[in-house]
C-alpha positions, 0 to 999 in steps of 0.5 A, spaced: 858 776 744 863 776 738 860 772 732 864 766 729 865 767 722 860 763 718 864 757 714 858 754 710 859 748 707 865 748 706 867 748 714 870 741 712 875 743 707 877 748 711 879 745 717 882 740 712 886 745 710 887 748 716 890 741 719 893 740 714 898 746 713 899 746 722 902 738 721 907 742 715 909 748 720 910 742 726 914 737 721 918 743 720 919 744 727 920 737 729 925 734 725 923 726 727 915 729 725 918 731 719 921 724 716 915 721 719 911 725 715 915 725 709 914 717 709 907 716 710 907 721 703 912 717 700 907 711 701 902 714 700 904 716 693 907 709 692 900 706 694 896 710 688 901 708 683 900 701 684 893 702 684 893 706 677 898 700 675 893 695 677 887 699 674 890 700 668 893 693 666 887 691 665 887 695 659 894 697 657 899 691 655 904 696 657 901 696 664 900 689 664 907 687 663 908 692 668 904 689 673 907 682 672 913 684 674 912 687 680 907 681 681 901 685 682 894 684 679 893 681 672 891 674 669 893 668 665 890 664 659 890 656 659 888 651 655 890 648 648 894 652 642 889 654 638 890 655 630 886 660 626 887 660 619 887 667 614 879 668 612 879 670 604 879 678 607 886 677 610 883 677 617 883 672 622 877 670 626 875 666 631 868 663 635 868 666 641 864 664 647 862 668 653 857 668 657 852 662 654 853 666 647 858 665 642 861 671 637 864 671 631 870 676 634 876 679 629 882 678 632 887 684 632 893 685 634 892 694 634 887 693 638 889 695 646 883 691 649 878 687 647 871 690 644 865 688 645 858 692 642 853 692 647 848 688 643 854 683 645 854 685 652 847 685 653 845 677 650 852 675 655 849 677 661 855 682 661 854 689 665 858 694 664 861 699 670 865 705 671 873 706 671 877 709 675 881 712 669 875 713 663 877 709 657 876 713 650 878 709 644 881 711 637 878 709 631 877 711 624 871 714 625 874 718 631 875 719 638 868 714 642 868 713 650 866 706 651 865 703 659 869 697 662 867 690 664 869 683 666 868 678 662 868 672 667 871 665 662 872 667 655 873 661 650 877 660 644 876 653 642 880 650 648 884 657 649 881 660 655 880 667 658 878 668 666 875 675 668 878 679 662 877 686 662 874 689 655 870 696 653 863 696 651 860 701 646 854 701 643 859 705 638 862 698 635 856 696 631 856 689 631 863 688 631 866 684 637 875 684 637 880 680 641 885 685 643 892 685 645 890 685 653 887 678 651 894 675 646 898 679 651 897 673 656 898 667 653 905 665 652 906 667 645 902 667 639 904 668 632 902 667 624 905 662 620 904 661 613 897 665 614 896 661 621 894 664 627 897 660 633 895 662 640 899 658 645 898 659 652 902 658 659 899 651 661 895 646 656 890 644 659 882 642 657 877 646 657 872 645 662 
């Protein structure tokens, strides 16, 4: 008796090859094979960009006005327009209440996506997890890999966030930011005569 060869573990993987280059020889054989299987690619394809665009939306407002446009993914703020005025170190900061805590946050519109120390997430009840696409925050002192989460209803006096993405890191210290994600979903803001305004898409009370 002739012995087959022994695959090991990778028999799975090499019958997906096998498979794979036997549907490539059959499409170039028959031509309605072919485009069928040029259009499940093609598919295939436009479906993982969209999920690449939702995903990384959540963290890049390049992204997330790409995926309002073809209305994929995203979230809007509400509530009343908010006015912060300039501190005496020439920054704007907030009072922000997530999670049953409230955080003295700086707002900062070089930041990507909203921040929050771990210390923060932890007392708001906030669990951080994987991404698909890691996340590697710049700052001065370096490059520092920072985990994703959701923060469920982020408030700003009357100004509110629902399911906010935002980066976690032990790195950040005690330093908590409002980031471009969360400004970028309001329908303007802008600073007059040392005021910050924050205006969103619909008024409304807080509730």
């Amino acid at each position: 008796m002739t012995n087959l060869p022994n695959l090991g573990p990778h028999t799975t993987l090499y019958l997906l090859i096998a498979g794979v280059v036997a549907i490539l020889f059959l499409a170039r054989r028959v031509p309605v094979l072919g485009r069928l299987l040029s259009f499940a690619m093609t598919a295939g394809a436009l479906v993982i960009v969209a999920l690449l665009v939702v995903e990384r939306a959540q963290f890049d407002p390049m992204f997330a006005r790409m995926a309002q446009r073809f209305q994929i993914g995203g979230q809007q703020v509400v509530g009343k327009e908010m006015r912060v005025p300039m501190a005496s170190d020439g920054h704007f900061w907030v009072r922000v209440k997530l999670g049953g805590v409230e955080r003295r946050m700086l707002v900062d519109s070089g930041a990507t996506v909203t921040a929050i120390s771990a210390d923060t997430a932890a007392a708001a009840g906030i669990e951080p997890s994987d991404s698909v696409m890691p996340v590697v925050m710049q700052t001065a002192n370096g490059n520092i890999a920072a985990q994703t989460a959701t923060v469920p209803v982020l408030r700003i006096g009357n100004v509110i966030a629902r399911d906010l993405p935002v980066v976690v890191s032990p790195a950040f210290g005690e330093m908590n930011v409002v980031g471009m994600n969360f400004l970028s979903r309001l329908k303007s803001w802008r600073v007059e005569e040392g005021v910050l305004i924050l205006t969103p898409h619909h008024p409304q009370e807080a509730t």
